[in-house]
C-alpha positions in Angstrom: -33.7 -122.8 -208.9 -35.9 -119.8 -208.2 -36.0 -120.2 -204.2 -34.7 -117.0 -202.0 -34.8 -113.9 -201.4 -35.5 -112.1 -204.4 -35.8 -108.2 -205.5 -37.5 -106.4 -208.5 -35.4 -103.5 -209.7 -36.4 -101.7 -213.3 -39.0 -104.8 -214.1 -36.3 -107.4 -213.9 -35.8 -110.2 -210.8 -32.9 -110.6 -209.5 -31.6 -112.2 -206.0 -30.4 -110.0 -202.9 -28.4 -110.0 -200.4 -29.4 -106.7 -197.4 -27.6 -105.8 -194.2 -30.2 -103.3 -193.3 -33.7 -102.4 -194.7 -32.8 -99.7 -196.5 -29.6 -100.6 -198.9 -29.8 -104.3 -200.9 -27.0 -105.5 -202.9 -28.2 -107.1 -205.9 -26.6 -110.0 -207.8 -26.0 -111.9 -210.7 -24.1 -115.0 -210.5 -21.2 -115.2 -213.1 -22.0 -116.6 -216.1 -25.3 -114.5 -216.4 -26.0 -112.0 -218.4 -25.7 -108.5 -216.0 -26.7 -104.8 -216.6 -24.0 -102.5 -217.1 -24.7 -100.4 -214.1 -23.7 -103.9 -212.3 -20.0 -103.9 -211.0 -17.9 -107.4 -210.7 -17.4 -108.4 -206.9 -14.5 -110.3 -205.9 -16.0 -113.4 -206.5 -16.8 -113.2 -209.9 -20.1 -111.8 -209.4 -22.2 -108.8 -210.5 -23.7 -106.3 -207.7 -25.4 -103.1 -207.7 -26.4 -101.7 -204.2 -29.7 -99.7 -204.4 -32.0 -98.0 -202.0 -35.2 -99.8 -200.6 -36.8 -97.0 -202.5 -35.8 -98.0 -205.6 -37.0 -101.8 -206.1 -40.5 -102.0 -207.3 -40.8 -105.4 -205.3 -39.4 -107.5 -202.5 -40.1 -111.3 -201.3 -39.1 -115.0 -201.0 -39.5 -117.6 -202.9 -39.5 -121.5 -201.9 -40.3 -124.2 -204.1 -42.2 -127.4 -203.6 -42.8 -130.9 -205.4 -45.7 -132.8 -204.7 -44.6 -136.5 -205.3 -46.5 -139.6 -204.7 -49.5 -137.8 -203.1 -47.0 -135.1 -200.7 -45.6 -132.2 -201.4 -41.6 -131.8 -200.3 -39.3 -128.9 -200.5 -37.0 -128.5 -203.6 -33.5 -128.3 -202.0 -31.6 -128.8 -205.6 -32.4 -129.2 -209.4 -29.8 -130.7 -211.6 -31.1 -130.5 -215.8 -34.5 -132.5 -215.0 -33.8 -134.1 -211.8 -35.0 -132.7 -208.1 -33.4 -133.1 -204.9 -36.4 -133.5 -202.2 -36.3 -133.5 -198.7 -38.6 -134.9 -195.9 -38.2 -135.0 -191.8 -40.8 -137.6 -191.5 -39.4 -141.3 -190.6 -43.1 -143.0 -192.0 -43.6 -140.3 -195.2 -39.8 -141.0 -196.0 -40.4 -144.6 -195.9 -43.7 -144.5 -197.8 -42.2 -142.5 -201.0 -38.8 -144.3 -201.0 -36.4 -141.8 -199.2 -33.0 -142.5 -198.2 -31.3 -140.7 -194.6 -29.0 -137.7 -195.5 -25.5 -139.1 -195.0 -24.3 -135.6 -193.9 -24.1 -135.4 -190.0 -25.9 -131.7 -189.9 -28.4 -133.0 -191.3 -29.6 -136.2 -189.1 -33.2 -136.4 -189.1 -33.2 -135.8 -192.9 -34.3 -138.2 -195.8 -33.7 -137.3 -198.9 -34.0 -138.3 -202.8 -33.4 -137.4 -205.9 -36.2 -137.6 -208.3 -37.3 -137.1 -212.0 -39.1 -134.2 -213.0 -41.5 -136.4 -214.9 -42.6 -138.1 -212.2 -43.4 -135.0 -209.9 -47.2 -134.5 -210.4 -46.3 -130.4 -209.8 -44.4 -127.9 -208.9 -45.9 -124.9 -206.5 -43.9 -121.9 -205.9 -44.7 -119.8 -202.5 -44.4 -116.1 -202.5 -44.1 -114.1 -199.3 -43.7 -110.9 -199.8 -41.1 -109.4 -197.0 
Protein backbone atom coordinates (compact mmCIF):
# COMPACT_ATOMS: atom_id res chain seq x y z
CA UNK A 1 0.00 0.00 0.00
CA UNK A 2 1.45 3.35 -1.06
CA UNK A 3 -0.22 5.54 1.85
CA UNK A 4 2.36 7.64 4.21
CA UNK A 5 4.86 9.65 4.57
CA UNK A 6 7.06 9.21 1.74
CA UNK A 7 10.57 10.73 0.59
CA UNK A 8 12.47 10.94 -2.86
CA UNK A 9 16.21 10.34 -2.39
CA UNK A 10 18.47 9.71 -5.78
CA UNK A 11 15.04 9.30 -8.05
CA UNK A 12 13.81 6.45 -6.01
CA UNK A 13 10.54 6.55 -3.20
CA UNK A 14 10.98 5.32 -0.28
CA UNK A 15 8.97 5.74 3.19
CA UNK A 16 10.35 7.97 6.23
CA UNK A 17 10.43 8.19 9.37
CA UNK A 18 11.90 12.27 10.82
CA UNK A 19 12.39 13.51 14.40
CA UNK A 20 13.20 16.86 13.21
CA UNK A 21 13.05 18.68 9.83
CA UNK A 22 16.30 18.48 8.93
CA UNK A 23 17.50 14.61 9.38
CA UNK A 24 14.90 11.64 7.93
CA UNK A 25 15.58 8.09 8.36
CA UNK A 26 14.75 6.29 5.41
CA UNK A 27 13.45 2.63 5.15
CA UNK A 28 12.97 -0.38 3.40
CA UNK A 29 11.00 -2.99 4.97
CA UNK A 30 12.72 -6.46 5.02
CA UNK A 31 12.23 -8.49 2.31
CA UNK A 32 12.81 -5.58 -0.21
CA UNK A 33 15.30 -4.97 -2.22
CA UNK A 34 17.75 -1.99 -0.40
CA UNK A 35 20.72 0.13 -1.67
CA UNK A 36 23.86 -0.67 -0.30
CA UNK A 37 24.50 2.58 1.43
CA UNK A 38 21.27 1.20 3.55
CA UNK A 39 22.34 -0.29 6.93
CA UNK A 40 20.05 -3.17 8.71
CA UNK A 41 18.21 -1.76 11.94
CA UNK A 42 17.36 -4.01 14.66
CA UNK A 43 14.29 -4.94 13.33
CA UNK A 44 15.22 -6.34 10.24
CA UNK A 45 14.95 -3.28 8.32
CA UNK A 46 17.11 -1.07 6.07
CA UNK A 47 17.75 2.79 6.99
CA UNK A 48 19.83 5.51 5.78
CA UNK A 49 19.56 8.84 7.67
CA UNK A 50 20.05 11.86 5.24
CA UNK A 51 19.79 15.53 5.35
CA UNK A 52 16.57 17.47 4.35
CA UNK A 53 18.92 18.82 1.77
CA UNK A 54 19.50 15.79 0.20
CA UNK A 55 15.88 14.37 -0.91
CA UNK A 56 14.66 15.74 -4.06
CA UNK A 57 11.01 15.40 -2.68
CA UNK A 58 8.88 15.15 0.39
CA UNK A 59 4.88 14.35 0.96
CA UNK A 60 2.04 12.05 1.93
CA UNK A 61 0.27 9.83 0.35
CA UNK A 62 -3.45 8.45 1.20
CA UNK A 63 -5.42 6.32 -0.81
CA UNK A 64 -9.06 6.17 -1.57
CA UNK A 65 -11.70 3.72 -3.27
CA UNK A 66 -14.78 4.96 -4.56
CA UNK A 67 -17.29 2.05 -4.12
CA UNK A 68 -20.94 1.97 -4.87
CA UNK A 69 -21.10 5.76 -5.73
CA UNK A 70 -18.53 6.95 -2.45
CA UNK A 71 -15.20 7.14 -2.06
CA UNK A 72 -13.61 5.49 1.38
CA UNK A 73 -10.15 5.45 2.69
CA UNK A 74 -7.98 2.30 1.88
CA UNK A 75 -6.88 1.22 5.42
CA UNK A 76 -5.41 -2.37 4.05
CA UNK A 77 -4.87 -4.32 0.77
CA UNK A 78 -4.50 -8.04 0.90
CA UNK A 79 -3.49 -9.62 -3.08
CA UNK A 80 -6.80 -8.01 -4.65
CA UNK A 81 -8.90 -7.41 -1.82
CA UNK A 82 -9.36 -3.70 0.05
CA UNK A 83 -10.02 -3.03 3.51
CA UNK A 84 -12.49 0.29 3.56
CA UNK A 85 -13.56 2.25 6.20
CA UNK A 86 -16.52 4.64 6.79
CA UNK A 87 -17.73 6.80 10.04
CA UNK A 88 -21.09 7.30 8.64
CA UNK A 89 -23.99 5.03 10.40
CA UNK A 90 -26.52 5.70 6.97
CA UNK A 91 -23.42 5.45 4.19
CA UNK A 92 -22.26 2.25 6.15
CA UNK A 93 -25.65 0.87 5.96
CA UNK A 94 -26.25 1.84 2.32
CA UNK A 95 -22.85 0.06 0.87
CA UNK A 96 -23.13 -2.97 3.19
CA UNK A 97 -20.60 -2.14 6.05
CA UNK A 98 -20.12 -4.02 9.09
CA UNK A 99 -19.02 -2.12 12.85
CA UNK A 100 -15.28 -2.50 13.62
CA UNK A 101 -15.24 -5.18 16.35
CA UNK A 102 -12.05 -3.51 17.86
CA UNK A 103 -13.07 -1.17 20.91
CA UNK A 104 -10.59 1.83 19.63
CA UNK A 105 -12.32 1.91 16.93
CA UNK A 106 -16.29 2.34 17.85
CA UNK A 107 -17.87 4.59 15.49
CA UNK A 108 -16.15 2.60 12.67
CA UNK A 109 -17.69 0.37 9.83
CA UNK A 110 -15.73 -1.37 7.94
CA UNK A 111 -15.43 -4.01 4.84
CA UNK A 112 -13.40 -5.82 2.95
CA UNK A 113 -14.00 -5.57 -0.69
CA UNK A 114 -12.76 -6.83 -4.20
CA UNK A 115 -10.74 -4.84 -6.28
CA UNK A 116 -12.98 -5.53 -9.15
CA UNK A 117 -15.71 -4.15 -7.83
CA UNK A 118 -14.12 -0.69 -6.84
CA UNK A 119 -14.98 1.66 -9.69
CA UNK A 120 -11.31 3.50 -8.80
CA UNK A 121 -8.71 4.12 -6.94
CA UNK A 122 -7.44 7.94 -6.33
CA UNK A 123 -4.24 8.61 -4.64
CA UNK A 124 -3.85 12.17 -2.71
CA UNK A 125 -0.50 13.88 -2.68
CA UNK A 126 0.25 16.62 -0.16
CA UNK A 127 3.35 17.68 -0.34
CA UNK A 128 4.77 18.46 3.35
Amino acid sequence: MRSGKKAVYKGKEYEYISTDDEIYKLFVRKGSDAPDDFEINEKGNFQKFVNRDELDDVYNIRQFAKYKGHTFPIWEMDGEKLLLGEGSYTIAQEVGFSPSELPWERGLYKKWVSKIDVEEIVEERKPL
